[in-house]
C-alpha positions in Angstrom: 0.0 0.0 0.0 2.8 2.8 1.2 4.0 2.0 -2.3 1.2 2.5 -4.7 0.1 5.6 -2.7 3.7 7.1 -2.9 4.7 6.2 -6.6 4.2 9.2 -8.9 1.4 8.7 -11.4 -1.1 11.4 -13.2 -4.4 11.5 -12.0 -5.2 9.3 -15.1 -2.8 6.7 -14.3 -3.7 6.5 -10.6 -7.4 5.9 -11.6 -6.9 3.2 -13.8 -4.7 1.7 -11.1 -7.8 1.9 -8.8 -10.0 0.2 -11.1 -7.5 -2.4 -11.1 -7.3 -3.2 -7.2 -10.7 -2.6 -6.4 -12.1 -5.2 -9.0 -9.2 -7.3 -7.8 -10.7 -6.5 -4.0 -13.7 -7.4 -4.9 -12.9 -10.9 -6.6 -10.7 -12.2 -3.3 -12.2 -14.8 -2.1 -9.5 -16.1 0.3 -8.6 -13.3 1.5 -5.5 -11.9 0.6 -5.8 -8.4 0.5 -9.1 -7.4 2.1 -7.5 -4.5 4.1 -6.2 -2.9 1.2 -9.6 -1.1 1.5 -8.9 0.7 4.6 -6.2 2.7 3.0 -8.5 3.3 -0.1 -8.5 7.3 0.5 -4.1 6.8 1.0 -4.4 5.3 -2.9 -5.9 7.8 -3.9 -3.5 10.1 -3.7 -5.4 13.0 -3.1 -8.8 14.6 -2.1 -9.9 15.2 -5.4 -9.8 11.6 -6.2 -10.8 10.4 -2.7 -14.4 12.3 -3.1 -14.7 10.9 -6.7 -14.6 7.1 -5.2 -16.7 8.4 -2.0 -19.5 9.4 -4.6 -19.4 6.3 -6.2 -19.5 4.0 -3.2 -21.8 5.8 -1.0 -24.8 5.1 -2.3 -24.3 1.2 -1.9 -22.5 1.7 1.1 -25.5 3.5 2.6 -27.6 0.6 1.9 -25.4 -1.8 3.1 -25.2 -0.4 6.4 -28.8 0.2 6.9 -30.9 -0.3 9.8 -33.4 -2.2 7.3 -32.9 -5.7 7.5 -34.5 -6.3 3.8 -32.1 -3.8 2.5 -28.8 -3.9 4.5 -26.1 -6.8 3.3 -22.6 -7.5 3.0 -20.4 -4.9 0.4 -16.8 -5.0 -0.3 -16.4 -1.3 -0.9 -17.8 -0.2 2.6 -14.4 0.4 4.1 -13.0 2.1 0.9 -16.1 4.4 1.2 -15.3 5.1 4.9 -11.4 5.7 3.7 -12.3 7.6 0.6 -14.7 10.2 3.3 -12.3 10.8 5.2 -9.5 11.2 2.9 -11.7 13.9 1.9 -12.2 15.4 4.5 -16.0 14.8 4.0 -16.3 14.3 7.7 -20.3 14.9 8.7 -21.3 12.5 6.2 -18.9 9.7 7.3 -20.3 10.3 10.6 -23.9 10.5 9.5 -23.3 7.0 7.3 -22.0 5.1 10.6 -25.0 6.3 13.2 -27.1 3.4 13.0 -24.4 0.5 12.6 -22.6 -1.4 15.7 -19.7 -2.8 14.0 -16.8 -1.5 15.3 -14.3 -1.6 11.5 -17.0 0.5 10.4 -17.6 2.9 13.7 -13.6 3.4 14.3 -14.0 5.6 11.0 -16.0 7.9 12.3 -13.4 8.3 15.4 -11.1 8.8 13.1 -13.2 11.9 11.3 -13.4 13.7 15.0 -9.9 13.3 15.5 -9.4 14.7 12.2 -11.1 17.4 13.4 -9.1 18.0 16.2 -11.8 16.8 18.7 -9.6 14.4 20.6 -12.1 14.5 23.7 -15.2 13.6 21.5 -13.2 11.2 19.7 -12.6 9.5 22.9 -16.3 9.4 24.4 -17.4 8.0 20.9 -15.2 5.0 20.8 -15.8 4.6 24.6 -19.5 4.1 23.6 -18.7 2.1 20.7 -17.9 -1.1 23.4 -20.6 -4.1 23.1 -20.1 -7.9 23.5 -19.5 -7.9 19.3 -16.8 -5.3 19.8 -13.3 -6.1 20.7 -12.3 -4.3 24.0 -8.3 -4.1 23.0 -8.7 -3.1 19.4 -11.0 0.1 21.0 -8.5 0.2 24.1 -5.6 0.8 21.2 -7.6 3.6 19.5 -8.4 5.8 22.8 -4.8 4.9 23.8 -3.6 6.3 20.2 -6.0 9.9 20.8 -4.5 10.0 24.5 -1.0 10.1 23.3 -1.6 12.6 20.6 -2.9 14.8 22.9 0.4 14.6 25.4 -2.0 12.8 27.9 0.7 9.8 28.1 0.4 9.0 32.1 -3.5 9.2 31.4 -3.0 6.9 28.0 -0.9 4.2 30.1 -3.5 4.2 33.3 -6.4 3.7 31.1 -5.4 1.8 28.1 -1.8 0.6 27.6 -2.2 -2.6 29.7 -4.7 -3.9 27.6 -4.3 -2.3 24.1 -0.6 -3.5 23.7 -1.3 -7.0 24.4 1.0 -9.6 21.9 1.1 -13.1 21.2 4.0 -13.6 23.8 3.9 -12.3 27.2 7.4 -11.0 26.9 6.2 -8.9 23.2 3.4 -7.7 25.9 5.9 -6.6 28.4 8.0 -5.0 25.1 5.2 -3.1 23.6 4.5 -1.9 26.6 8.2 -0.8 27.7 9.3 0.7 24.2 5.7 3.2 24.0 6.1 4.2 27.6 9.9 4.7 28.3 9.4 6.7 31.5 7.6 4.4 33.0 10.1 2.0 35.2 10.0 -1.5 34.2 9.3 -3.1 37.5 6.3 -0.5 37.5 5.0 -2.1 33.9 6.0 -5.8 35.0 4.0 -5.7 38.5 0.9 -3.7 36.8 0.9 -6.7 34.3 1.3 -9.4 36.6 -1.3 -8.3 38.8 -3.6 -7.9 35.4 -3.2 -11.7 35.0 -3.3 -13.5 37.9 -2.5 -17.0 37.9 -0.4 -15.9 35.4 2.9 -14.9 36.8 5.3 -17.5 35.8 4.8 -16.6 32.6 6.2 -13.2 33.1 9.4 -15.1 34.0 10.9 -14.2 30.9 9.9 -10.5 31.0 11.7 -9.9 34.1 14.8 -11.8 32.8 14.9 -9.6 30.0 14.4 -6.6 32.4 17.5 -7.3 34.6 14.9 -8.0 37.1 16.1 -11.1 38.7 14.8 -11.2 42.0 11.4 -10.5 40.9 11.7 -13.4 38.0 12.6 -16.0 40.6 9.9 -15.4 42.6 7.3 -15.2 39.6 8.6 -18.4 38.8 7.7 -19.7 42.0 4.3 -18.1 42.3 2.8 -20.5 39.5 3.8 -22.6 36.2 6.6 -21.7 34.2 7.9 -23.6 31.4 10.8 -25.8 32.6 13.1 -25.6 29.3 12.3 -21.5 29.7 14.1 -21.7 33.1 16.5 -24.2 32.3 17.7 -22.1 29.4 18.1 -18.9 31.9 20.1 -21.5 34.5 22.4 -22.3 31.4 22.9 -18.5 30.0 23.7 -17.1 33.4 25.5 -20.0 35.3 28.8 -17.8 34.4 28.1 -14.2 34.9 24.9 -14.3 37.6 25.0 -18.3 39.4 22.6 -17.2 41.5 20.1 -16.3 39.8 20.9 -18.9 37.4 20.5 -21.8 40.2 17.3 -20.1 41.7 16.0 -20.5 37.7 17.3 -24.4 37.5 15.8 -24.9 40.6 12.6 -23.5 39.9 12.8 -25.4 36.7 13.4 -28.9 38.8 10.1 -28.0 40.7 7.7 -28.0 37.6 9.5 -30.7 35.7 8.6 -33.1 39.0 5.3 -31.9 39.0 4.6 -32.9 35.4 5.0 -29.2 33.8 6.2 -28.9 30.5 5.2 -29.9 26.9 6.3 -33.4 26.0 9.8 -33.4 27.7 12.3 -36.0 27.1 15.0 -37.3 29.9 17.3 -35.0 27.5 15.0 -31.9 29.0 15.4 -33.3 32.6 19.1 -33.8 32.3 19.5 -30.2 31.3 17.8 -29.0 33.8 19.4 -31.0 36.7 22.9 -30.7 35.1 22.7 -26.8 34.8 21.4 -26.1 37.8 24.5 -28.0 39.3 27.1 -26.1 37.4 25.4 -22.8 38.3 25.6 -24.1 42.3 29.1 -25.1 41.9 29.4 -21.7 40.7 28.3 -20.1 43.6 30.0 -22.3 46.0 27.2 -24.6 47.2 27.6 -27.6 44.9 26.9 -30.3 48.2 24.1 -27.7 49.2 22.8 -27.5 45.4 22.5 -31.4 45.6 21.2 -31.7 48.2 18.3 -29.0 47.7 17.6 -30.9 44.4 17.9 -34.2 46.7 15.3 -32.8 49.0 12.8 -31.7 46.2 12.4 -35.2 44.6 11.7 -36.2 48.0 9.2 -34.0 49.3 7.9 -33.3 46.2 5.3 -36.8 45.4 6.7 -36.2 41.9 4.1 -37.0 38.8 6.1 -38.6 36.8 8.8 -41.3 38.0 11.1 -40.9 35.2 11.9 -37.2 35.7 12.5 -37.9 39.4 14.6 -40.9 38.5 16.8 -38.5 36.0 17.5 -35.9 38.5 18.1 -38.3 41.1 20.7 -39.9 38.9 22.0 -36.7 37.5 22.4 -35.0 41.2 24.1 -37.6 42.1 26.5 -38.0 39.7 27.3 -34.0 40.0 27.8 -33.9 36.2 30.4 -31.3 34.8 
């Protein structure tokens, strides 16, 4: 998209283009390139042309989003038509063409058009009413969070929204989004905000803290519910040299939840690490008898799940492995 809408092209040109990608919108099926039409009004490359394909869309657009059940339906151009308004700055009637509707792709537009308009506050109350059980609270959370910050209101943006509208597919990408919008903000400040967002949660902000440099707080999230065993064992490996401690605390931890049947189909080769790690990071720190027997006393006390793992670090502890 940034490079059709920057590439230098005649008016002509452009519109031909245009033809091109909105009959090829219109015919994708899977599909591929069905946001291409929220940038419609970008494509066109100026307002001019944006109002031309807002008059041709509109009137089907209008129908489609009708409160009329006999007359409203599915049309491809809708969000072209939204993109091409406010491209040109045609800002009432965007606003007047989403009243009636619910769905949010189609209501964020007229946000949009008030923040255009430099009415951040409105902006804000309208996707604040926009929320219903069909609408998805982070992508509105992101939105409001977006105005906030334009307006300078960051501490405002980050109490209200960041927590949620920054959420990732990994919690440490959460904890990263978070950290790289909101650089003020210290990171034990973001990490203990989102831990106590998720509770149950907190040994999966393990590797967040690591990341952080905040080890003390990683150990004990990593003892305040599941973490993954090969996420700890790789964090007793990677620091047994230049932070033992920490690095036993981690193998340790990891020892706990392999005995108790955490992790996702681990192999003795898993255990092993684990065990093996943890004793070079204790041996480290000058506790390889008290490392032993600390992994001695967990396979003990610890009614383990599964016989082979406690069998493995039993062996393995015992042999002190280098």
């Amino acid at each position: 998209m940034p490079i059709i809408a920057g590439a230098p092209a005649d008016e002509t040109r452009r519109a031909a283009w245009l033809e091109r990608l909105f009959d090829a919108h219109g015919a994708d099926q899977i599909p591929y390139i069905e946001r291409l039409a929220d940038h419609w009004g970008e494509l066109c490359g100026s307002m001019e042309l944006a109002s031309v394909w807002a008059d041709r869309l509109i009137d089907v657009t209008r129908m489609a989003l009708s409160p009329d059940k006999d007359v409203r339906g599915y049309f491809h151009g809708t969000s072209a038509c939204l993109s091409s308004l406010l491209a040109a700055a045609r800002y009432e009637e965007l606003l007047e063409l989403v009243e009636g509707n619910t769905f949010w792709p189609y209501k964020r537009w007229a946000v949009k058009a008030l923040v255009a308009q430099r009415r951040p506050a409105d902006a804000l109350r309208y996707a604040e009413n926009c929320r219903n059980p069909w609408a998805g609270d982070a992508a509105i959370d992101a939105v409001c969070e977006q105005i906030l910050l334009s307006t300078g209101d960051i501490d405002d943006a980050y109490a209200r929204y960041a927590l949620t509208a920054n959420r990732a597919g990994t919690y440490v990408a959460w904890f990263r989004a978070i950290a790289k919008k909101y650089p003020h903000k210290a990171a034990a400040t973001i990490l203990a905000d989102l831990v106590q967002l998720t509770p149950g949660d907190e040994g999966k902000w393990f590797a967040a803290a690591k990341e952080a440099k905040l080890f003390d707080e990683a150990i004990a999230l990593a003892k305040q519910s599941p973490c993954d065993p090969r996420t700890l064992t790789r964090a007793a490996r990677d620091f047994a040299e230049k932070n033992p401690t920490f690095a036993t605390e981690a193998g340790m931890a990891a020892l706990y939840w392999l005995i108790r049947g955490h992790g996702y189909e681990i192999t003795s080769a898993d255990v092993w690490a684990a065990c093996s790690n943890t004793m070079r990071a204790a041996r480290n720190v000058g506790g390889g008898d008290e490392g032993r027997a600390r992994i001695q006393t967990l396979v003990r006390d610890a009614k383990p799940r599964t016989d082979f793992v406690a069998e493995i670090i039993s062996r393995c502890a015992a042999q002190d492995p280098q």
